[in-house]
N, C-alpha and C positions, 0 to 999 in steps of 0.2 A: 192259628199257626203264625201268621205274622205279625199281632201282638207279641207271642212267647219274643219272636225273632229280635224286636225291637228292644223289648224287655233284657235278653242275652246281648246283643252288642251296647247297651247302657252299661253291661255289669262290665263288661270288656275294656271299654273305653273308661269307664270308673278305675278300674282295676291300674290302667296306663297313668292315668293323673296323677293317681297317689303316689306312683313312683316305682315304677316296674322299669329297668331298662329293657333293652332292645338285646337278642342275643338269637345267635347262630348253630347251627347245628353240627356242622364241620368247624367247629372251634379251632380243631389243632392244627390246621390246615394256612391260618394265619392267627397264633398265639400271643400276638401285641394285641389284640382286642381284646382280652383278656387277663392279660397279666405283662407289665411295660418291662419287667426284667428279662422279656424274652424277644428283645431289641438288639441285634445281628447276633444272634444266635447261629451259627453253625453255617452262617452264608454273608458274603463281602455284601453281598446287595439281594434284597427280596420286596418284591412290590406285590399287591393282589386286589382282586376284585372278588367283592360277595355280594349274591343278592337273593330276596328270603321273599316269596310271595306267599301267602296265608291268611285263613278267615274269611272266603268267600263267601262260606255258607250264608253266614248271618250279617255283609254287609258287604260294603266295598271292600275289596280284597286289601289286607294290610301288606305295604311292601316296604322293604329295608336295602338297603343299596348300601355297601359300606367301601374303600378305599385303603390300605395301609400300606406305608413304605417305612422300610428299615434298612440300616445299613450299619456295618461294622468302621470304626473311627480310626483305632489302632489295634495295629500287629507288631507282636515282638519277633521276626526274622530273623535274630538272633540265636534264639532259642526254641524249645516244642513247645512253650509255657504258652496255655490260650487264653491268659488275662487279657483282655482288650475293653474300649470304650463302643457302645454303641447310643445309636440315637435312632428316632421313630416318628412318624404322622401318622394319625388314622382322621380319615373321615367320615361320617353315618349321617341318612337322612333315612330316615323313620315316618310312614305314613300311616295313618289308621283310621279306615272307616270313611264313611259319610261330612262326618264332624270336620274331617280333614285335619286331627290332630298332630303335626308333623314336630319330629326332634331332630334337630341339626347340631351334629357336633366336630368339633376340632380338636386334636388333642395332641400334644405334644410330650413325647418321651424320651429319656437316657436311661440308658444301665450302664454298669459293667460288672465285669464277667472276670472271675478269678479260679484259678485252677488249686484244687484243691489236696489231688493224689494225681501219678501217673494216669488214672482214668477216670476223675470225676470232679468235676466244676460246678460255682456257685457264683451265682448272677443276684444283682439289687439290681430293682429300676425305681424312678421317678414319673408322675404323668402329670403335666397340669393344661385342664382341660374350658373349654369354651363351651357352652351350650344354650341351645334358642328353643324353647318349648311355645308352640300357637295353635290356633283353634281356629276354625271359622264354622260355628255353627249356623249359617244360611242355611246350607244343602242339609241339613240333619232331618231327621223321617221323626214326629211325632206322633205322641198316644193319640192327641188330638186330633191327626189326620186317618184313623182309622174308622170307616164308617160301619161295623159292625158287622163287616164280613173280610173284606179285604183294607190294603193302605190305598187311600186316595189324596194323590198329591195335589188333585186340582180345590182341595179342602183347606183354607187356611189355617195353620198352625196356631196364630196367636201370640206366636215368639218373636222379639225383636234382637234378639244379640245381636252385636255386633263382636267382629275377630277381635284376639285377644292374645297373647302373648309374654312370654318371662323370659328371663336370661340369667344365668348365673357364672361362674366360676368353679370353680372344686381341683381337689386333691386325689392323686389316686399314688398307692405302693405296693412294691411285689417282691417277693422270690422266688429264684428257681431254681431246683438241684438238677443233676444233669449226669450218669452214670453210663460209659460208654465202656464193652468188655468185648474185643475182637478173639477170636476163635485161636487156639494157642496150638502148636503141633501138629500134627495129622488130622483136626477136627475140620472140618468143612461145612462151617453152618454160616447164614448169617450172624452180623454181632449182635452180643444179645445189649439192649438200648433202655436205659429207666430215665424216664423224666418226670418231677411232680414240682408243683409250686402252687404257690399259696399269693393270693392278692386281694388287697381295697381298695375299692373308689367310694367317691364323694366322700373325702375328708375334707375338713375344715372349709364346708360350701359357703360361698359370700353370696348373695342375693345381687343384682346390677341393675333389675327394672322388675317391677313386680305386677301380675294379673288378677282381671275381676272373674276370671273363671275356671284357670288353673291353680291346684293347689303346689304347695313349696313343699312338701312333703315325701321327698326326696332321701330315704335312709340309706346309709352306709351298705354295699352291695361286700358280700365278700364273696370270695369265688375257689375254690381249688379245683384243681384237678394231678390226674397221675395216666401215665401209659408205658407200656414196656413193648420191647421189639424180643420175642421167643423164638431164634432161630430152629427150624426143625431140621432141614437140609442147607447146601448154598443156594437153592432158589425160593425155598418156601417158608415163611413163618406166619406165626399165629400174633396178633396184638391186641393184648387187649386194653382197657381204657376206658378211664370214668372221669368225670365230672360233676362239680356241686356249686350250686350258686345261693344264697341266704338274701332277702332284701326287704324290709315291713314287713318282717314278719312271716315272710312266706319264700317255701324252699324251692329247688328245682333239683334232680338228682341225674344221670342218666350215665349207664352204663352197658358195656356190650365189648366187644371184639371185629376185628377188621382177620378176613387170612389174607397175605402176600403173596403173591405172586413174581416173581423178576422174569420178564419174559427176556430181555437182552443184556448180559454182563457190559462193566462201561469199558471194556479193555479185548483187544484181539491178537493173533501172531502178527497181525500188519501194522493198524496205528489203530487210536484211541478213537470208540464209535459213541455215540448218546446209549446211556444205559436207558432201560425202560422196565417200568414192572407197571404190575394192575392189583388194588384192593378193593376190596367189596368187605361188607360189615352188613351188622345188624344191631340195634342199640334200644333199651328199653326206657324208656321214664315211664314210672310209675301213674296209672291211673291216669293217663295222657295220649302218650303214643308208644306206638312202637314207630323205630326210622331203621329207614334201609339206605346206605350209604355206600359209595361208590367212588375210584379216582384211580387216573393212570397219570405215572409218572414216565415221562419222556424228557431225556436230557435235563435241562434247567426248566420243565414247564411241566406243571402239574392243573390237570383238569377233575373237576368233583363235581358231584351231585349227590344229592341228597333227598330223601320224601318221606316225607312225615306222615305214616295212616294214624289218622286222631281214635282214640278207643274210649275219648268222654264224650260224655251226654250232648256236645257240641258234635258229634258223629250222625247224631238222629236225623241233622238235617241235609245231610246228604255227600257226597263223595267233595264237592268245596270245602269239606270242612280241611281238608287236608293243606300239608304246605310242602310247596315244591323249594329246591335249595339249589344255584350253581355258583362255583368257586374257580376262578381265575388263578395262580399263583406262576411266578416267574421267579428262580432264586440264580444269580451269579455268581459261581465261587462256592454253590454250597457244598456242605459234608458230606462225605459218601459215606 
């Protein structure tokens, strides 16, 4: 069993070199990770925290910590037109395994944002990004120290690596459409909301220092996604919402539905109180997981979680295989 175990976080960490990025399971929850045209979007100022722990089963638990701040540039006060400039930071540090193969990135974005009919707008963004990919295989578990029952560490390996490291630059672009339709008449629903866009990274990637045991094999990620807000009443809607990411060759899909809740309206006969709702979802990828998702909105602050129950072969070895997800977000000003 812990041959196979070594054997599976080899294919894992393999799978990471060649060029897998790093990606979140509450995507839509802070959408500059994904796509830079969605750089002040719908709110003067929005800052967030994500962090992804997974993979225990078969090695040191892989963790993700990411950062992103957006903020809208300009507004026409003028008039209802919501053409505007916005700009963006994300930051991600990416751990995995034993190996301690870590990704540090920086990434700087602009869009803007043009209104395209009384209710629906179309966003370009720009991203150009930093990134540090290293390894230190000291601490790494090999075949060689398995003494034909269990791993014994006090068994010398035989390997001398030493840490290792690359750096590059790259390119990344997006759009987003944006379909907002508020409830006309006598209807009393929530409004009903379509978002979908389409983005790439690592365009036209430069090399800055190159390594003797990571590969540069880094292809073009592209990514879309779409979700829609279906009001059924003024308190309840249904959302549902997919995602797709392509990268060497290999795809990622996941789709499901969030129901809404509004547990508190933002407005009273007295004065203006924090609106509040609650979502919960349930979302499939294929051959992978099924996630169960979760998040309450209060005022300008939004809290998420997310768990991942793994349903491959990577399930066998036990309830670790699983990945837990929490999401920080704070938005100023944003859209109601």
């Amino acid at each position: 069993m812990r041959k196979i175990r070594w054997i599976i976080l080899g294919i894992l960490i393999s799978a990471q070199v060649s060029g897998q990025d790093a990606l979140f399971s509450q995507q839509f929850l802070l959408p500059t990770l994904i796509n830079p045209a969605a750089v002040g979007s719908g709110n003067d100022f929005r800052a967030g925290l994500n962090y992804r722990n997974q993979w225990g089963a078969v090695a040191r638990p892989f963790n993700t910590i990411a950062a992103s701040f957006d903020t809208r540039l300009t507004k026409n006060n003028r008039s209802k037109k919501k053409n505007g400039l916005g700009v963006g930071l994300n930051l991600l540090r990416d751990k995995a395994g034993d190996p301690e193969l870590t990704t540090l990135l920086v990434e700087a974005q602009v869009g803007y944002r043009v209104q395209l009919t009384a209710n629906s707008t179309l966003s370009g963004g720009l991203s150009t990004a930093f990134d540090q990919r290293s390894v230190n295989p000291a601490d790494g578990k090999w075949a060689s120290q398995f003494n034909g029952v269990f791993y014994d560490p006090s068994i010398g390996s035989g390997e001398s690596f030493a840490g290792d490291s690359e750096s590059h630059l790259d390119l990344g672009a997006g759009v987003v459409y944006e379909m907002l339709n508020k409830p006309m008449g006598r209807s009393k629903k929530l409004p009903f909301i379509l978002q979908a866009g389409l983005s790439a990274y690592h365009l036209g990637r430069i090399s800055l220092s190159d390594s003797q045991l990571l590969t540069q094999d880094i292809g073009v990620r592209l990514t879309g996604f779409a979700n829609a807000q279906i009001g059924i009443n003024e308190m309840m809607a249904v959302i549902p919402a997919a995602f797709g990411h392509y990268q060497n060759g290999s795809s990622k899909i996941v789709a499901g539905a969030y129901f809404k809740q509004v547990l508190v309206t933002g407005t009273s006969f007295i004065n203006d109180i924090n609106e509040s709702s609650m979502m919960i979802g349930a979302f499939y990828e294929p051959n992978r997981a099924v996630i169960v998702k979760g998040l309450v909105e209060w005022g300008n602050y939004t809290i998420g979680l997310a768990y991942d129950i793994d349903i491959s072969d990577v399930a066998d070895f036990g309830s670790s295989a699983r990945a837990f997800e929490l999401n920080l977000v704070y938005q100023w000003g944003r859209k109601r």
